[in-house]
TIDRENRO-996898 format. One line per 5 residues: number of its first residue (from 1); their letters; for each residue x, y, z of C-alpha. Coordinates in nm, 2 decimals. Layout:
<nodes>
NUM = A = X Y Z | ...
</nodes>
This chain:
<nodes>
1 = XXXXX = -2.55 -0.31 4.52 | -2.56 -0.61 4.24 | -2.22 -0.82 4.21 | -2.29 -0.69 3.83 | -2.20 -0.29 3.97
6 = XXXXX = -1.96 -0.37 4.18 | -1.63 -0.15 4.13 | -1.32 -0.26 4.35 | -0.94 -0.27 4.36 | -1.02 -0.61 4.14
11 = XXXXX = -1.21 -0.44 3.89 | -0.84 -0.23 3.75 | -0.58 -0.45 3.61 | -0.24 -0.34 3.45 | -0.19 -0.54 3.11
16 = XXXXX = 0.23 -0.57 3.10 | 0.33 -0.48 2.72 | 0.29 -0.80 2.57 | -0.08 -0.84 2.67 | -0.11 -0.45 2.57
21 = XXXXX = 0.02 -0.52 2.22 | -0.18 -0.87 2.17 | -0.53 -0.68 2.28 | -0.49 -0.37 2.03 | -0.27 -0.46 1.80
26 = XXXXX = -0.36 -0.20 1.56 | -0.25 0.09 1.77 | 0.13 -0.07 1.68 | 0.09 -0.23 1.34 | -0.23 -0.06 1.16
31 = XXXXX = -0.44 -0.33 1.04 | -0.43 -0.70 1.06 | -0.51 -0.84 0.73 | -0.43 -1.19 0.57 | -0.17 -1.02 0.32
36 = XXXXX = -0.35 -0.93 0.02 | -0.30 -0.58 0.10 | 0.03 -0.43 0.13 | -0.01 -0.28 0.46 | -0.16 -0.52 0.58
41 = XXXXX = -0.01 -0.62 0.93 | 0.24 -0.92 0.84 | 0.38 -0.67 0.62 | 0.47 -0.38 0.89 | 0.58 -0.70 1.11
46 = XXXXX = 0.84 -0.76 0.82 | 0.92 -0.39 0.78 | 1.01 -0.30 1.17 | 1.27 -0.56 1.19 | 1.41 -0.48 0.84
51 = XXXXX = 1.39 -0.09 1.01 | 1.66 -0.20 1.23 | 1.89 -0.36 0.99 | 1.87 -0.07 0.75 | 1.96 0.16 1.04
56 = XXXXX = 2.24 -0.05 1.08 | 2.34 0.01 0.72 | 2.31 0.40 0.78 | 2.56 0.41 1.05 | 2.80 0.26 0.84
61 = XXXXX = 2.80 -0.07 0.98 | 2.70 -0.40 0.74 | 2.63 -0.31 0.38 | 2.43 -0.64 0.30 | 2.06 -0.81 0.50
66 = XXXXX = 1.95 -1.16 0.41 | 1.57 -1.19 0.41 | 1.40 -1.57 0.34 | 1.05 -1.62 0.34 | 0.91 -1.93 0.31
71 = XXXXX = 0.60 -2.02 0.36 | 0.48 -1.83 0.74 | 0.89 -1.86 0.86 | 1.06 -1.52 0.79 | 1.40 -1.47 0.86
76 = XXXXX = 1.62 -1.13 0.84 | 2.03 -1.17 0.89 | 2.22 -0.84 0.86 | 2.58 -0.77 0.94 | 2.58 -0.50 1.11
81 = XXXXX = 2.73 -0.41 1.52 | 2.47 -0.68 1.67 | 2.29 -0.59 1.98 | 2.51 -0.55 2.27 | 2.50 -0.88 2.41
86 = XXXXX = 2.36 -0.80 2.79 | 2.07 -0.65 2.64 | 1.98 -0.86 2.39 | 1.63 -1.00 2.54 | 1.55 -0.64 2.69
91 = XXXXX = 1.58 -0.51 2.34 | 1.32 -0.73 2.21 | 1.06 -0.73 2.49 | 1.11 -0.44 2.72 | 0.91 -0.11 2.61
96 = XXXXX = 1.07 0.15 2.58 | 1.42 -0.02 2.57 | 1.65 0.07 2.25 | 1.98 0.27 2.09 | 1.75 0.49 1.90
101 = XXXXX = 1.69 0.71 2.22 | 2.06 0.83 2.22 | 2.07 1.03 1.91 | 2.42 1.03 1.90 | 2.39 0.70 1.79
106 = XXXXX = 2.09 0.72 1.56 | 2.09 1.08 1.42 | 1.79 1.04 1.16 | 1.60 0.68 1.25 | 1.28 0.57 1.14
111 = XXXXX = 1.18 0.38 1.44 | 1.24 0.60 1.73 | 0.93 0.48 1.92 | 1.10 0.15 2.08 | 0.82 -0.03 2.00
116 = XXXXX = 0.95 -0.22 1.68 | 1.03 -0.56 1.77 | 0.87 -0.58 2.09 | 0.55 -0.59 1.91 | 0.70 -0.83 1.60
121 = XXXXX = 0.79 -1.04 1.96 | 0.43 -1.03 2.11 | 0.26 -1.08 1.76 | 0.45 -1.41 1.68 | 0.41 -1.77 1.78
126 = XXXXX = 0.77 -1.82 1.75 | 1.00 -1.57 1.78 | 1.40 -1.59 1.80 | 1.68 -1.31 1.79 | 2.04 -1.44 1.79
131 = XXXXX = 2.29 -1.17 1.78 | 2.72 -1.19 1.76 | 2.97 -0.95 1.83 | 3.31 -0.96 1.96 | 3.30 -1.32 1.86
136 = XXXXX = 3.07 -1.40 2.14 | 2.68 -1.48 2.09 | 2.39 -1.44 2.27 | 2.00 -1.58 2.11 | 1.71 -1.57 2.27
141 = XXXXX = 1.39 -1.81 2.19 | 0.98 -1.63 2.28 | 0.66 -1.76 2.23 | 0.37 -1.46 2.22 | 0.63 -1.24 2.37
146 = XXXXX = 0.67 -1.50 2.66 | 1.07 -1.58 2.69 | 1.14 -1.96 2.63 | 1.49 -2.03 2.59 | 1.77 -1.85 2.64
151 = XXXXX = 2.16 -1.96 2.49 | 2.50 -1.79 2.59 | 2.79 -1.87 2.36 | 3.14 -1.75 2.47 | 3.32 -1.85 2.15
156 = XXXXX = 3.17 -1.81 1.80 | 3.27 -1.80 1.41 | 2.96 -1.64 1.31 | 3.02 -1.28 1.15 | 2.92 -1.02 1.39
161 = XXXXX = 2.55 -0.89 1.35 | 2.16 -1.00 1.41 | 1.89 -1.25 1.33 | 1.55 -1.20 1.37 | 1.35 -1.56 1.31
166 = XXXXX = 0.97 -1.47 1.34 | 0.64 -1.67 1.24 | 0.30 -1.43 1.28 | 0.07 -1.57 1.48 | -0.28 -1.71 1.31
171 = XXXXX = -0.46 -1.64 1.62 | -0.39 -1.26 1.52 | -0.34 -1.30 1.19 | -0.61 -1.53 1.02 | -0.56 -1.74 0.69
176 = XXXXX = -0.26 -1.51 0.60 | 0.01 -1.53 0.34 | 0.32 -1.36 0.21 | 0.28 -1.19 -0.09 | 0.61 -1.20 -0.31
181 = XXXXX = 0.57 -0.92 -0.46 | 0.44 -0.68 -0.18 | 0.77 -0.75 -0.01 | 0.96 -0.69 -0.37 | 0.84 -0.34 -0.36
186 = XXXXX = 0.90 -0.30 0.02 | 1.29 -0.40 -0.07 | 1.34 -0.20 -0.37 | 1.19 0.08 -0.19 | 1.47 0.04 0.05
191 = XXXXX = 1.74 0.02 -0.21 | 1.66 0.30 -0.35 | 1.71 0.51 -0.06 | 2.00 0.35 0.03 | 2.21 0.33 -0.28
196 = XXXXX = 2.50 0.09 -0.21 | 2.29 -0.12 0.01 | 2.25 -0.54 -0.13 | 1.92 -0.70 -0.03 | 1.91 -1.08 -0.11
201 = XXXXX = 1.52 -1.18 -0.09 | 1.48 -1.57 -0.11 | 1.82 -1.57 -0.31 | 1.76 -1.21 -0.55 | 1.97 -1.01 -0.55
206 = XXXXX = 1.83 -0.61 -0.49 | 2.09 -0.31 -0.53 | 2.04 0.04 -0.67 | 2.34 0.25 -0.77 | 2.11 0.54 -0.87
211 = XXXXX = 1.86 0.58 -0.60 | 1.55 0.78 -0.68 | 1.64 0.82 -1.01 | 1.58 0.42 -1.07 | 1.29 0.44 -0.91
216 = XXXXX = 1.15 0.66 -1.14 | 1.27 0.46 -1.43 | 1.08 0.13 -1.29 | 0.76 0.34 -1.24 | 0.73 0.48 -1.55
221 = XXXXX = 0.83 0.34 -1.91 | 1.10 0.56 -2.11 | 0.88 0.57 -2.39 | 0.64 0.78 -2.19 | 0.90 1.02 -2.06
226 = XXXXX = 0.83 1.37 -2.17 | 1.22 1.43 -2.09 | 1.49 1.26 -1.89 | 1.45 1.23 -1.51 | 1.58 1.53 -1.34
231 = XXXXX = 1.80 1.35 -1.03 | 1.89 1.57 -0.75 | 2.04 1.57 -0.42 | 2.12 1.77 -0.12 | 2.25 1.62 0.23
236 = XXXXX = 1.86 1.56 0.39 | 1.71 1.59 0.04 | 1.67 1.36 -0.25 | 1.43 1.45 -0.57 | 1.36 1.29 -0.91
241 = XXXXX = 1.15 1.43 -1.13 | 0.96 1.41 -1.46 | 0.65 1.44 -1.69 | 0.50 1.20 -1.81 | 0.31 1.21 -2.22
246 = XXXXX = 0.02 0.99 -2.15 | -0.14 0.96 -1.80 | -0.39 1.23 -1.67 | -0.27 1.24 -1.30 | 0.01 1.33 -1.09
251 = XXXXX = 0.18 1.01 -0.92 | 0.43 1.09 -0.63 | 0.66 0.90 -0.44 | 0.74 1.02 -0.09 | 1.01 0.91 0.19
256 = XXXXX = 1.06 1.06 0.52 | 1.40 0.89 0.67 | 1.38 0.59 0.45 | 0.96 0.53 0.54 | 0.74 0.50 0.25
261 = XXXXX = 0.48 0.80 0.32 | 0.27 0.63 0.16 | -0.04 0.95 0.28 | 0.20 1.19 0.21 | 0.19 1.50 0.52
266 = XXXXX = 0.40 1.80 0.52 | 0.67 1.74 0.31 | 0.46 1.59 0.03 | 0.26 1.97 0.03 | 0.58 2.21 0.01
271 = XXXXX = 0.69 1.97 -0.29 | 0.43 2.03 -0.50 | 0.35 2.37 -0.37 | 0.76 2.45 -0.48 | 0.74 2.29 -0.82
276 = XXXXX = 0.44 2.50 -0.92 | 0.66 2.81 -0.77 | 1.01 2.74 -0.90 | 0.81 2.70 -1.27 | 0.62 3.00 -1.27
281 = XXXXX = 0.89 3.23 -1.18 | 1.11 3.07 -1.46 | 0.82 3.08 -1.75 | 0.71 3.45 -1.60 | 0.37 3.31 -1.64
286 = XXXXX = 0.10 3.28 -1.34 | 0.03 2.89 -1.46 | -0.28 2.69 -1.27 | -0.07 2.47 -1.05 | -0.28 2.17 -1.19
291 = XXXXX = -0.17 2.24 -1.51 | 0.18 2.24 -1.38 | 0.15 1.93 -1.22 | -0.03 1.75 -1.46 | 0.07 1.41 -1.56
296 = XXXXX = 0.38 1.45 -1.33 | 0.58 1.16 -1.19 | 0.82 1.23 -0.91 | 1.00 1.11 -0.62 | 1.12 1.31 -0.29
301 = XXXXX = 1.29 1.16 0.00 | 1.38 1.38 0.33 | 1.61 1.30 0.66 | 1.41 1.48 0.96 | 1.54 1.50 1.33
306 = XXXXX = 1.29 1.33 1.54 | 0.99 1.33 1.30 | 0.68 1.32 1.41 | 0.41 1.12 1.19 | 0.04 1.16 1.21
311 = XXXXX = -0.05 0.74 1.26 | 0.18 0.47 1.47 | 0.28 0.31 1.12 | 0.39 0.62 1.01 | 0.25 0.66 0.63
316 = XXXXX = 0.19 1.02 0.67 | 0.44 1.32 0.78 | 0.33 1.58 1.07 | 0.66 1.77 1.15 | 0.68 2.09 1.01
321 = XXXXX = 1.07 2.10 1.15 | 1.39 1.98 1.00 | 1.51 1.96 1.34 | 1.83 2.15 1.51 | 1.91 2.48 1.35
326 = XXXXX = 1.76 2.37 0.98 | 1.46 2.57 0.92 | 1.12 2.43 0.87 | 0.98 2.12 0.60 | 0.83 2.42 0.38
331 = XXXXX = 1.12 2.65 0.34 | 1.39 2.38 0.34 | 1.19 2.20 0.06 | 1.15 2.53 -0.14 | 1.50 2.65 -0.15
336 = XXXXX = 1.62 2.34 -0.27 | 1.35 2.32 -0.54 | 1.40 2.66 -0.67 | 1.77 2.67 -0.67 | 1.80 2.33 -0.83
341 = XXXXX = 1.49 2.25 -1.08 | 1.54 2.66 -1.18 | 1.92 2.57 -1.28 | 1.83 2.23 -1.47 | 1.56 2.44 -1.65
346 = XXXXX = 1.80 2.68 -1.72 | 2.10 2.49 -1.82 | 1.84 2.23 -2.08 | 1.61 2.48 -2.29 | 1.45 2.14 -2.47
351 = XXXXX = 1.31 2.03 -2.16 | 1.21 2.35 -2.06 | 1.06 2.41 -2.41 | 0.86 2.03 -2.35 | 0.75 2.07 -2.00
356 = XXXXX = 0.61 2.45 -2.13 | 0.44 2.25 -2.43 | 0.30 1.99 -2.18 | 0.15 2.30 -1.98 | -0.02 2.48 -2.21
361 = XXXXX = -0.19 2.14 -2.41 | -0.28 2.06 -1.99 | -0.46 2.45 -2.00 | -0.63 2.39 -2.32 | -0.74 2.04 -2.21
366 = XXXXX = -0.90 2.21 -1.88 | -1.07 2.51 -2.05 | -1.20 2.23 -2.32 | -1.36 2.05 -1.97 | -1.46 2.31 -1.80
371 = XXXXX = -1.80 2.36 -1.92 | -1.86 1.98 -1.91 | -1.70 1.96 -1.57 | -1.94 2.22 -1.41 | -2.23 2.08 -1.49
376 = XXXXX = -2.09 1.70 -1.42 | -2.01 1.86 -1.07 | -2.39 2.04 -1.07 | -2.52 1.69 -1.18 | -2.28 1.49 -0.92
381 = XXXXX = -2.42 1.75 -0.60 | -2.72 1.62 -0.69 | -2.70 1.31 -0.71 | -2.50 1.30 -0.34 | -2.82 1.39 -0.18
386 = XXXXX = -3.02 1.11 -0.29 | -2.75 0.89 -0.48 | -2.89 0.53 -0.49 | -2.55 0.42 -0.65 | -2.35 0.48 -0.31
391 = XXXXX = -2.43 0.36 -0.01 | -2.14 0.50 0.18 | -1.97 0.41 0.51 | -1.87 0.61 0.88 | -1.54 0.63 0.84
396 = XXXXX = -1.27 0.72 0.56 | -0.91 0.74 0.46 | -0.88 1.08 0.53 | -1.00 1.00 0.87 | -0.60 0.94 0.94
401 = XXXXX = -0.63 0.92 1.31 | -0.93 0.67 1.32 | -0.73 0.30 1.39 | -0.98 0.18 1.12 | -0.89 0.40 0.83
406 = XXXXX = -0.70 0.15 0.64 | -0.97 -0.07 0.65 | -1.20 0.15 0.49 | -1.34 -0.03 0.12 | -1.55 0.06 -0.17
411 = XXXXX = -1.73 -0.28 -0.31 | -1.80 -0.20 -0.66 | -2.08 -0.42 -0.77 | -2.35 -0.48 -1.07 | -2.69 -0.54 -1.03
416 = XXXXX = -2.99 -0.50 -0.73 | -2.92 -0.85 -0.62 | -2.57 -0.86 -0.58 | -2.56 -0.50 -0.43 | -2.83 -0.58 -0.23
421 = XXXXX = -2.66 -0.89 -0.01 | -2.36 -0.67 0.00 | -2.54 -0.37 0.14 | -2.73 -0.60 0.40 | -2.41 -0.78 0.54
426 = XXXXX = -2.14 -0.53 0.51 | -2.01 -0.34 0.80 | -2.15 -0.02 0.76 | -1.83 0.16 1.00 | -1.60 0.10 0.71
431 = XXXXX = -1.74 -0.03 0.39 | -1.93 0.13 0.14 | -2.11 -0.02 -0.16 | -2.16 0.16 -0.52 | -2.38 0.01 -0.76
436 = XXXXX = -2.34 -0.04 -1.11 | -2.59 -0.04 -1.38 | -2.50 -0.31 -1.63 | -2.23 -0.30 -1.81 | -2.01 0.03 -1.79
441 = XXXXX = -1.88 0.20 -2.11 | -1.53 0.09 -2.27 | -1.33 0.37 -2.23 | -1.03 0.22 -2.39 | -0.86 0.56 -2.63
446 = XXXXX = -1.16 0.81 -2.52 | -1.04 1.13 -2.34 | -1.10 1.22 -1.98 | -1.43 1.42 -2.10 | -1.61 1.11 -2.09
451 = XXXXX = -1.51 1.09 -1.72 | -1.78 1.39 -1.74 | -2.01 1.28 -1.97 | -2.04 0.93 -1.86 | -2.26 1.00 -1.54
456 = XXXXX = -2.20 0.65 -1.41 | -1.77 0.72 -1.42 | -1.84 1.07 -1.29 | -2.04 0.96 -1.03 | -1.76 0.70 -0.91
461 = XXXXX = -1.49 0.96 -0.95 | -1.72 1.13 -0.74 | -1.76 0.88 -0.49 | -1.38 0.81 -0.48 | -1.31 1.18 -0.42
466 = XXXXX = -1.00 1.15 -0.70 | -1.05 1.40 -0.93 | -0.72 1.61 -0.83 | -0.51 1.33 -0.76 | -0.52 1.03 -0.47
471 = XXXXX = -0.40 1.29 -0.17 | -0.80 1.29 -0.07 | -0.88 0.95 -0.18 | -1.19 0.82 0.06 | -1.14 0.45 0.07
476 = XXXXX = -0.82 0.22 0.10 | -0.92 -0.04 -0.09 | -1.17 -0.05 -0.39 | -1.29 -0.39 -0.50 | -1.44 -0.48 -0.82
481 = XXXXX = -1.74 -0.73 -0.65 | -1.87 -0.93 -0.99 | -2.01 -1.29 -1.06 | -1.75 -1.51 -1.14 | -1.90 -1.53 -1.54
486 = XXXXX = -1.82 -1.41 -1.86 | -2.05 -1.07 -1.82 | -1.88 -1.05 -1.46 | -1.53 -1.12 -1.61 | -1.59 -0.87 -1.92
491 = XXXXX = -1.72 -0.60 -1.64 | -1.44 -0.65 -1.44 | -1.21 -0.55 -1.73 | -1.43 -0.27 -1.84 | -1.32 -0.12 -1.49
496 = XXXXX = -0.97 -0.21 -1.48 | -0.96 -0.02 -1.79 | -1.11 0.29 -1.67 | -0.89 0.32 -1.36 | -0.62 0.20 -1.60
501 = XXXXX = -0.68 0.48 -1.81 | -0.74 0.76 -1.63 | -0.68 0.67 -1.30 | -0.36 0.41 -1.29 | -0.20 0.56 -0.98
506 = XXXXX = -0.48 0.34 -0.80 | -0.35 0.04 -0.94 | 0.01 0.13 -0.89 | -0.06 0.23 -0.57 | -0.23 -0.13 -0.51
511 = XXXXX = -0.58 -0.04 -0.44 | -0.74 -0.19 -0.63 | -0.90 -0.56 -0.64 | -1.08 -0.83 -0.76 | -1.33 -0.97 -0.45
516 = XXXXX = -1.32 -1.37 -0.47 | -1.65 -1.55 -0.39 | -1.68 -1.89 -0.29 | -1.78 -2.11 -0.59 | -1.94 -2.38 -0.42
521 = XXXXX = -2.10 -2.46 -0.10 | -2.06 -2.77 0.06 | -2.24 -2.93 0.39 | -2.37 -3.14 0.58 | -2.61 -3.13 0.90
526 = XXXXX = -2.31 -3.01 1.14 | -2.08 -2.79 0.92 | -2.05 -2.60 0.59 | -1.77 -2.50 0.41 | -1.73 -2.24 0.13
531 = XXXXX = -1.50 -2.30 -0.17 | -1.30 -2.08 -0.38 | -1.21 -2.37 -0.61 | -1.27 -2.75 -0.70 | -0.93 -2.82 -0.54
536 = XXXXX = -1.11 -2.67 -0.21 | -1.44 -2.84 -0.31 | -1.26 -3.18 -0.33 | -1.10 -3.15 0.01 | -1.42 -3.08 0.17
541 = XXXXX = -1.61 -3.38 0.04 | -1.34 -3.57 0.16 | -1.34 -3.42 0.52 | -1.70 -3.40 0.57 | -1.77 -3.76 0.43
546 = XXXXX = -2.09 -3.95 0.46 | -2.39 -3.74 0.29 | -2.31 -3.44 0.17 | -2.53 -3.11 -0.01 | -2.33 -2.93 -0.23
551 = XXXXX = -2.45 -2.59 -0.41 | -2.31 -2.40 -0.72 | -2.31 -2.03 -0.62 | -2.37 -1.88 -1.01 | -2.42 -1.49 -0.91
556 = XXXXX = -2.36 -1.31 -0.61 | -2.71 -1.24 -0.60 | -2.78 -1.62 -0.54 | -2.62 -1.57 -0.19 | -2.78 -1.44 0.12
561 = XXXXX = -2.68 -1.18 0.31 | -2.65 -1.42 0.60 | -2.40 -1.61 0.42 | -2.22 -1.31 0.21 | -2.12 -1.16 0.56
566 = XXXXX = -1.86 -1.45 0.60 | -1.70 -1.33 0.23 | -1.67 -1.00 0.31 | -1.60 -1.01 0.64 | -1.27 -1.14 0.89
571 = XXXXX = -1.19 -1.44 0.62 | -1.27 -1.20 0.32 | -1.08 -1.34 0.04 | -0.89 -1.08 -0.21 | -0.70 -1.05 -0.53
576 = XXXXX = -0.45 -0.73 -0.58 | -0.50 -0.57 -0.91 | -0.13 -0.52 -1.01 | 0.08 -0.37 -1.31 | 0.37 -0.56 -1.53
581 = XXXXX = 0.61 -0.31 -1.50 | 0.79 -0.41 -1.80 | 0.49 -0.25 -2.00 | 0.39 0.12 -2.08 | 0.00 0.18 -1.96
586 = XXXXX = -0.03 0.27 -2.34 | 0.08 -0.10 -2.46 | -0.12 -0.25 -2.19 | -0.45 -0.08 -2.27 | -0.40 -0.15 -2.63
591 = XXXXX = -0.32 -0.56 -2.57 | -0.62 -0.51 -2.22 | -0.89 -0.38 -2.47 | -0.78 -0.34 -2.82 | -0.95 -0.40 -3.14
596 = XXXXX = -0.88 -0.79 -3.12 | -0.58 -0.92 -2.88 | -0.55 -1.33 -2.94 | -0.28 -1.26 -2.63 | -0.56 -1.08 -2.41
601 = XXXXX = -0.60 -1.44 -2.16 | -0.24 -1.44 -2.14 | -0.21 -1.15 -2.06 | -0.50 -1.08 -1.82 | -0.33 -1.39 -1.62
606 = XXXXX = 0.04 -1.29 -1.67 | 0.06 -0.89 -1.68 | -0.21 -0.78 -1.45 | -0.16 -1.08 -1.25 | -0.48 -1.12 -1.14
611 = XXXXX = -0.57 -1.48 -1.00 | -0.87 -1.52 -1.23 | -0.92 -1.92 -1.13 | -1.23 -1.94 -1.42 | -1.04 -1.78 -1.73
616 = XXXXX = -1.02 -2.15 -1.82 | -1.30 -2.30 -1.72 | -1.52 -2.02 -1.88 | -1.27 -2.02 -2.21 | -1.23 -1.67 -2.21
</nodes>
């Protein structure tokens, strides 16, 4: 037998949990990421030691956490009981170690697994947890999970509670960065299910008196209410409700014991399944339940014993219990549906007169399609078995129990060349390519037939798999893949403004975004380096020195696929698409791709926020 075949005692090796966690990190945190996405892994690092603190909060104890982030150093103070003091380093880096267990203590938890900051512990360079009770204290110094330091204090001043000091590591997380306004939404999130909760981010303050209710009102503009959000509350249950008068598609917001469901699961279903219910028995009238739904915003937040979620960063809801003697998700969810939304409906005929309008102009609007729809489905079928526009990938979003779902992308690019060194370098497990031809149609104030009628826009709706709403969405991330030109630029806002218009619970939901390619290449006869700017192409020139070859990428065509794998690859570079909440969708289109806009730069940069470095340069 060859040394090569050899299987021994040596051959099997137990990896303790730090090791464990460092080798497959995504079966704790999801994806890794540099922190242009919002689930990206820095993020859910972030999240399971604010998890802790707002359990805290729930048990009554500490009713305000301090957050700094600055630069790769996060910090995260809350006043709550503190860990008890012997256990303080088991807590952090002994599996399987935590108060959550005793249920007594921690009725309706989000992080029950005990996994939490053991893996924040074995995913950071520097890690430190300092907690004081009793007016004792007890802190505790790691390095990749390994203990470093240890400090007892038998006499403190410092107000009972614990802090969690944590830098990711780069050798797990490459080229990362906080995103400001990722962890903004994470916090308000968190306010809003915890009314009477303070959250001071970098020195904001972050409160919510109203809970779901003002997290409707920052989603959607009060102009575009079709009537006043409908707030209401049980003891496991929270719902807010309403319709909105312009946008085409349902957007929903759903919690299961303070986690952002972000994939929705079983709760999410008897929701809108009771809505469509609870309105057809009070109309009398056997209404399509996407004409129900239609153009709906709405919130619902649930407290489950024990739940069980379908993915270790728990975005989507398996339990079909309450838990003790409640009965199940379905019939729990119903009840409350029925008995409340039937009694608002009731009790305020003018909404009930506006949401029946809203129905019936949603009926006529499908009937209207219907036609057009078939044969753009017919046409779409088609096209699927030979469609040269998509090149599609293995795996998808749906695919919830695949570790590499939220990986999965759609490059959206123009032209043979470009899609071509895309195709050729991608990685064909998770990333799919759809080709444009051109430019696409402005569909700025054109109805949703031309979703139909345009074969190009039905063929990406298609492709996305979003025609009834984002619950069977195929990719995580779409990104708009164009040359960094004015036709590039002017296609990229052609597409913003379709999603925009039709489709903006992609972009609210943050997937959506602008690919950055490297303007320049610069080398010499030992090492290249690609530049996303002059600042970067400066700072190569001076650290290669001597004789250097420097190239000016114009098109994404110009690069190979050799070279393009680097761009789309571990260090792929992205911008998030995102949405100035201060404006309706309506005034944004109309400044985005009205009849002349002398604010549209301005307001490309400030309002979509999209890091477009050439606006200038290219005097846009």
């Amino acid at each position: 037998m060859s040394e090569n075949t050899k299987y021994t005692e040596d051959n099997i090796r137990s990896l303790d949990w730090k090791e464990h966690i460092r080798m497959r990190p995504g079966m704790y945190i999801g994806k890794l990421g540099d922190g242009s996405s919002q689930d990206d892994g820095i993020y859910i690092l972030l999240k399971e030691v604010i998890d802790n603190s707002i359990d805290e909060f729930v048990m009554g104890a500490g009713k305000t956490i301090e957050i700094s982030v600055q630069n790769q150093r996060v910090i995260v103070r809350d006043y709550g009981r503190g860990i008890p003091l012997g256990k303080v380093v088991d807590v952090v880096s002994k599996m399987n170690t935590g108060g959550k267990y005793d249920t007594r203590a921690f009725k309706k938890s989000v992080g029950l697994n005990g996994v939490g900051t053991k893996a924040v512990n074995a995913l950071s360079s520097y890690f430190r947890v300092e907690s004081s009770r009793d007016s004792k204290s007890h802190a505790a110094e790691f390095e990749q999970g390994e203990l470093k330091d240890e400090e007892h204090l038998e006499e403190t001043s410092r107000r009972r509670g614990t802090k969690i000091t944590f830098i990711p590591d780069e050798l797990i997380f490459k080229n990362y960065k906080f995103r400001n306004e990722y962890i903004e939404k994470m916090l308000k999130n968190y306010v809003y299910l915890n009314p009477g909760l303070t959250i001071v981010f970098n020195g904001e303050k972050f409160y919510s008196e109203n809970g779901l209710k003002d997290l409707l009102g920052d989603s959607i503009h009060e102009d575009d209410m079709l009537y006043p959000i409908l707030h209401l509350k049980g003891e496991d249950i929270e719902v807010a409700i309403t319709h909105s008068r312009s946008q085409y598609s349902e957007e929903y917001h759903s919690f299961v014991n303070g986690q952002n469901t972000s994939q929705g699961g079983t709760h999410l279903a008897a929701f809108r399944e009771a809505i469509v219910k609870t309105v057809r028995e009070f109309y009398g009238k056997n209404y399509e339940a996407s004409d129900i739904r239609k153009s709906i915003v709405a919130a619902i937040s649930i407290k489950v014993m024990e739940p069980v979620f379908e993915s270790q960063t728990k975005t989507k809801l398996g339990s079909t219990d309450m838990g003790g003697k409640l009965p199940t998700v379905r019939t729990y969810i119903n009840d409350f549906v029925k008995r409340n939304l039937d009694n608002y409906l009731h009790k305020n005929p003018e909404t009930a007169e506006n949401l029946q309008k809203k129905i019936l102009q949603a009926e006529r609007e499908r009937k209207d399609l219907s036609g057009i729809r078939k044969l753009a489905k017919d046409r779409a079928k088609k096209a699927s078995l030979h469609n040269k526009k998509l090149r599609d990938c293995r795996v998808h979003l749906g695919d919830s129990k695949h570790e590499r779902c939220l990986e999965t992308t759609l490059f959206i690019t123009e032209g043979d060349s470009a899609s071509g060194s895309i195709t050729k370098s991608r990685d064909v497990v998770t990333q799919a390519v759809f080709s444009l031809k051109g430019k696409p149609l402005n569909s700025y104030g054109l109805s949703k037939k031309i979703v139909y009628e345009n074969e190009e826009f039905n063929l990406l709706q298609a492709a996305l798999n979003i025609e009834e709403g984002l619950e069977d969405l195929r990719y995580h991330n779409i990104v708009i893949a164009t040359d960094a030109d004015v036709d590039g630029m002017h296609i990229r806002l052609l597409l913003i403004t379709f999603f925009l218009q039709f489709f903006p619970e992609l972009i609210k939901e943050n997937h959506l975004y602008i690919l950055q390619t490297p303007l320049f290449r610069v080398r010499n006869k030992k090492e290249t380096i690609y530049c996303y700017s002059e600042m970067e192409r400066k700072a190569a020139i001076e650290k290669l020195k001597g004789k250097v070859e420097i190239t000016r990428f114009k098109g994404l065509g110009e690069i190979s696929p050799d070279e393009f794998v680097h761009f789309i690859g571990e260090d792929i570079r992205l911008d998030p698409v995102m949405l100035d909440k201060d404006k309706s969708i309506e005034e944004m289109l109309s400044f985005y791709m009205g009849k002349n806009t002398p604010d549209r730069q301005e307001f490309i940069i400030d309002n979509l926020k999209v890091e477009l470095d050439l606006v200038e340069e290219l005097g846009i």
